[in-house]
C-alpha positions in Angstrom: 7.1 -13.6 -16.5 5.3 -10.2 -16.6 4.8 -8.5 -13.2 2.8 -5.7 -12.4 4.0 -4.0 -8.9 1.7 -1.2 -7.7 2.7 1.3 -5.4 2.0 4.4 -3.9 3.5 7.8 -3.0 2.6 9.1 0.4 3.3 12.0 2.6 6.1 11.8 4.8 4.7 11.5 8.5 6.8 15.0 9.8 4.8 16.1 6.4 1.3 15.5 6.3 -1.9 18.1 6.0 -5.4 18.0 4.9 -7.7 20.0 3.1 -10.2 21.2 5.3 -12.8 21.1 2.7 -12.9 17.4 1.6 -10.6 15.7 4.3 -8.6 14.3 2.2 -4.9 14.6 2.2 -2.8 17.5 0.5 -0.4 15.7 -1.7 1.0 18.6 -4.0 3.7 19.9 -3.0 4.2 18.1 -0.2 7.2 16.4 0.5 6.8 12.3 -0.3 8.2 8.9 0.0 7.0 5.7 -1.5 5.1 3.4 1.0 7.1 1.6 3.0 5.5 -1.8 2.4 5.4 -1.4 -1.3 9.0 -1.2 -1.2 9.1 -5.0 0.0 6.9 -5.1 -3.2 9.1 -3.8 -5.5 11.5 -6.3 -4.2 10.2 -9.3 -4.4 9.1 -8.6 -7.8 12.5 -8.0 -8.9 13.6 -11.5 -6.8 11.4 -13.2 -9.5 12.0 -11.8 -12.2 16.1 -12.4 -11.8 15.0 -15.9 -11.5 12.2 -15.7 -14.3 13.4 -14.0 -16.5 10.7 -11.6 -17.3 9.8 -7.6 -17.0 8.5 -5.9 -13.7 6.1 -2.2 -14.9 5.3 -0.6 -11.8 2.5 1.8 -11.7 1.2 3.8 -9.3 -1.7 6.8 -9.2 -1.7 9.9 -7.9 -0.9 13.7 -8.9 2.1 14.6 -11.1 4.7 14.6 -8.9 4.2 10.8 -7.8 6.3 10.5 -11.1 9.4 10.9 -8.9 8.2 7.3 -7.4 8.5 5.6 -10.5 11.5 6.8 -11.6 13.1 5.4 -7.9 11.5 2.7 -8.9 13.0 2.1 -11.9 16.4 2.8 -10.3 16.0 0.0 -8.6 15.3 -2.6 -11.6 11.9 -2.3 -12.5 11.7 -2.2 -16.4 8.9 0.6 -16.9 6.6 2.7 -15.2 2.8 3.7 -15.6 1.6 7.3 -13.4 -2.2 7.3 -13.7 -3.0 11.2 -13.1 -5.9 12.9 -13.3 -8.3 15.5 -11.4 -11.0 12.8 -11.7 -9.1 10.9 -9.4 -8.8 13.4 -6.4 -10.7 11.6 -3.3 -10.8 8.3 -4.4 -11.6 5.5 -2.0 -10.2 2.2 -1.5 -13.0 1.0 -3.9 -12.1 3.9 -6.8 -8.6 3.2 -6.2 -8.7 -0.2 -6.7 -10.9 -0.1 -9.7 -8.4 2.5 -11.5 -5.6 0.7 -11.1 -7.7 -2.3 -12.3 -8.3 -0.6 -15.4 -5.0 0.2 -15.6 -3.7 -3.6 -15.6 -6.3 -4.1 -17.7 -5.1 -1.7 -20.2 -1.2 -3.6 -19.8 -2.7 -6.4 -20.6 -1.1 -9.8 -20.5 0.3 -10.4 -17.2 1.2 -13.0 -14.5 1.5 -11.5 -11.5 0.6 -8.3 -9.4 1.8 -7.5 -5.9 0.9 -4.9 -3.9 2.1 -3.9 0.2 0.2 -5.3 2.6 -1.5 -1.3 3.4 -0.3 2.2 2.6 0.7 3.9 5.8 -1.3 7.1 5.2 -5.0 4.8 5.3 -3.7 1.8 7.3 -6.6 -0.4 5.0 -5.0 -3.2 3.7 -8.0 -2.9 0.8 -6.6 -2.0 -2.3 -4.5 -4.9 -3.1 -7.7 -7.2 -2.5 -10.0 -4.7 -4.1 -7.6 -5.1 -7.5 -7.8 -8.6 -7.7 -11.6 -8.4 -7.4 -11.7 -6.1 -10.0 -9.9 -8.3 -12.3 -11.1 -11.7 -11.0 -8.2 -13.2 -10.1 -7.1 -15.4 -7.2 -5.1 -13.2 -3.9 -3.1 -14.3 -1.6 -2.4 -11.4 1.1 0.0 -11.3 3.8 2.5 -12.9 1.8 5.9 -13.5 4.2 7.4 -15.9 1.5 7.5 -17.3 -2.0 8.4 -20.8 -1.9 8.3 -21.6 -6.2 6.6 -19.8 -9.0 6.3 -20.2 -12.4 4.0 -19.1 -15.2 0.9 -21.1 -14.1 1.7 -21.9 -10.5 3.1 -20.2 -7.2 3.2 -21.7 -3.7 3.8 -19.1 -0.8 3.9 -18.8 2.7 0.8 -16.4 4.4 1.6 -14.8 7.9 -1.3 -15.5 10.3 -1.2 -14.4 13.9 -0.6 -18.1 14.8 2.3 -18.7 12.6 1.8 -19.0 8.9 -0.4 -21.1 6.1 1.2 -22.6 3.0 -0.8 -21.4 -0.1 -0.9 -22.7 -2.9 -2.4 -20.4 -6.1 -2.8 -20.7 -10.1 -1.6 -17.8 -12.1 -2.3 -15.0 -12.7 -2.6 -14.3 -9.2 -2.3 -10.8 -6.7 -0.1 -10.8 -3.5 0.0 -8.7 -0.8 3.4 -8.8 0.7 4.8 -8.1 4.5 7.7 -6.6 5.6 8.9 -10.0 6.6 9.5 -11.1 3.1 12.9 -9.7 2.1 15.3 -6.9 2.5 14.7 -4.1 -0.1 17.7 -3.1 -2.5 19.5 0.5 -2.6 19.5 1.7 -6.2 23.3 1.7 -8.0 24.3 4.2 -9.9 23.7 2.6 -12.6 20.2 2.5 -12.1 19.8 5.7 -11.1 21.1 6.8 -14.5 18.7 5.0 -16.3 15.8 6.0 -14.1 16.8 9.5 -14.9 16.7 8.9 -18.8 13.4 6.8 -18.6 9.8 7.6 -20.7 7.5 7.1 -18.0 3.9 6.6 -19.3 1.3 9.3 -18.3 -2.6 8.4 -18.5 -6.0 10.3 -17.5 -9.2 8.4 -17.2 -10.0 8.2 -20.5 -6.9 6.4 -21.8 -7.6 3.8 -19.0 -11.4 3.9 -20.4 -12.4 4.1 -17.0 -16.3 4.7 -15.9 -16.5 8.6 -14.4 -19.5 7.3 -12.1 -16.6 5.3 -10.4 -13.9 7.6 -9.9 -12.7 10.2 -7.7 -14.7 11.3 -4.5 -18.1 10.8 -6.7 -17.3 6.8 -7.1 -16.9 6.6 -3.3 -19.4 5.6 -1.6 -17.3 5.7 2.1 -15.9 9.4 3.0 -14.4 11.3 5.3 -16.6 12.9 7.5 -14.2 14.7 10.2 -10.5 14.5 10.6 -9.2 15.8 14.3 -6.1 15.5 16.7 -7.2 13.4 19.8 -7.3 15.6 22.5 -3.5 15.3 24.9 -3.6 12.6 27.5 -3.7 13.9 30.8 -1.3 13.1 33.1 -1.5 10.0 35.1 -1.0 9.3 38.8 2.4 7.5 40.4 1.7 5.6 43.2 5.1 5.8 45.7 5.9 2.9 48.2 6.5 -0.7 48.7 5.0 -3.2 46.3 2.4 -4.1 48.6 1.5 -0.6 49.9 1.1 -0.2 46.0 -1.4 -2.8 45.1 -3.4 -1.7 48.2 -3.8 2.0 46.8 -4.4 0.6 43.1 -7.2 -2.2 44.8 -8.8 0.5 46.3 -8.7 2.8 43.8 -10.1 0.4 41.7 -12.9 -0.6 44.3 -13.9 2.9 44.5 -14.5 3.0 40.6 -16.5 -0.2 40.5 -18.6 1.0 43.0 -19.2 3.7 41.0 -20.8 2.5 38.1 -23.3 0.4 40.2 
């Protein structure tokens, strides 16, 4: 079974600036981790393929230093690793993103299975992973909390809902989206590391991925940042002293007082 795991590098949250100019974040040279989520990713990926039989390429886009993601990666099982970098890139939206890395796939070729983290913690969207398999046209199942069988034409998984959970059942080639409650991520053995460390880790531009210019970058986007500010520091609130029912009389009042107010 191939599997195709994207991830992403992101600022660490003690770590993070942005450009004042295009709101975007700063990545170079800042100090980075790979997404928590798409560690889960990574993972699971690796779960199934120890079963399958099969090769796991991870890719991921961003600028040249996100190479030091695949290579943990790698440490950590997967078989190869794809860093899509570019300038054209730089201010890419969940919909550029997604088509890149679809082109990327595309470029791969045969393949069974994607998975992706539920959301990058530095955009909080949860669109890429969706956006990909609408790019390619292939079934998704997001949310994913468990694989219950899979084989090369057929998967059935468990979906988290807020109630409790749906049983899914998908043909393949299929994208997931996976949650944190899926598994327990790996540490990389020395072993792996060592092999990470000797690994040819494939670099491409946009036009070895053929991709469309109109649809890249910060030009391809058609949502962007317009402002990006601190909140302003919550003021201190009031601590109401006394018995609990001398406390809900100050609080009903207060409350009262407020009401009336807006009438």
């Amino acid at each position: 079974m191939n599997i195709i795991v994207c991830i992403k590098q992101v600022p660490e949250t003690t770590d993070i600036k942005i450009d004042p100019q295009t709101n975007t974040l700063i990545r170079e040279g800042a100090s980075s981790i790979i997404n928590p989520y798409d560690m889960y990713a990574i993972e699971e990926a690796l779960r199934i393929k120890e079963k399958s039989q099969g090769k796991v390429t991870v890719i991921t886009m961003g600028p040249p230093q996100a190479e030091s993601a695949i290579r943990e990666a790698i440490s950590l099982g997967c078989d190869e690793g794809v860093l899509i970098t570019d300038r054209a890139f730089a201010g890419s939206d969940t919909l550029a993103t997604s088509y890149t890395l679809a082109c990327v796939i595309r470029k791969l070729g045969n393949f069974d299975l994607v998975i992706c983290g539920k959301q990058a913690m530095d955009g909080d969207t949860a669109q890429v992973g969706p956006g990909i398999s609408v790019q390619l046209d292939i079934p998704q199942v997001t949310y994913v909390k468990k694989v219950e069988k899979i084989d090369k034409n057929f998967a059935r998984v468990e979906r988290m809902t807020e109630e409790g959970y749906e049983i899914i059942e998908t043909p393949l080639p299929c994208l997931f989206t996976v949650v944190k409650e899926i598994n327990e991520p790996r540490l990389a053995s020395l072993k792996g590391k060592m092999r990470a460390k000797k690994a040819e880790i494939a670099i491409w531009n946009s036009k070895d991925i053929q991709a469309d210019p109109e649809r890249l970058g910060l030009g391809g986007s058609p949502t962007q940042v317009i402002k990006i500010f601190s909140p302003p520091p919550r003021k201190g609130g009031q601590i109401f002293q006394g018995s609990t029912e001398e406390v809900i009389d100050k609080l009903t009042n207060i409350l009262k007082d407020i009401v009336s107010g807006c009438n």
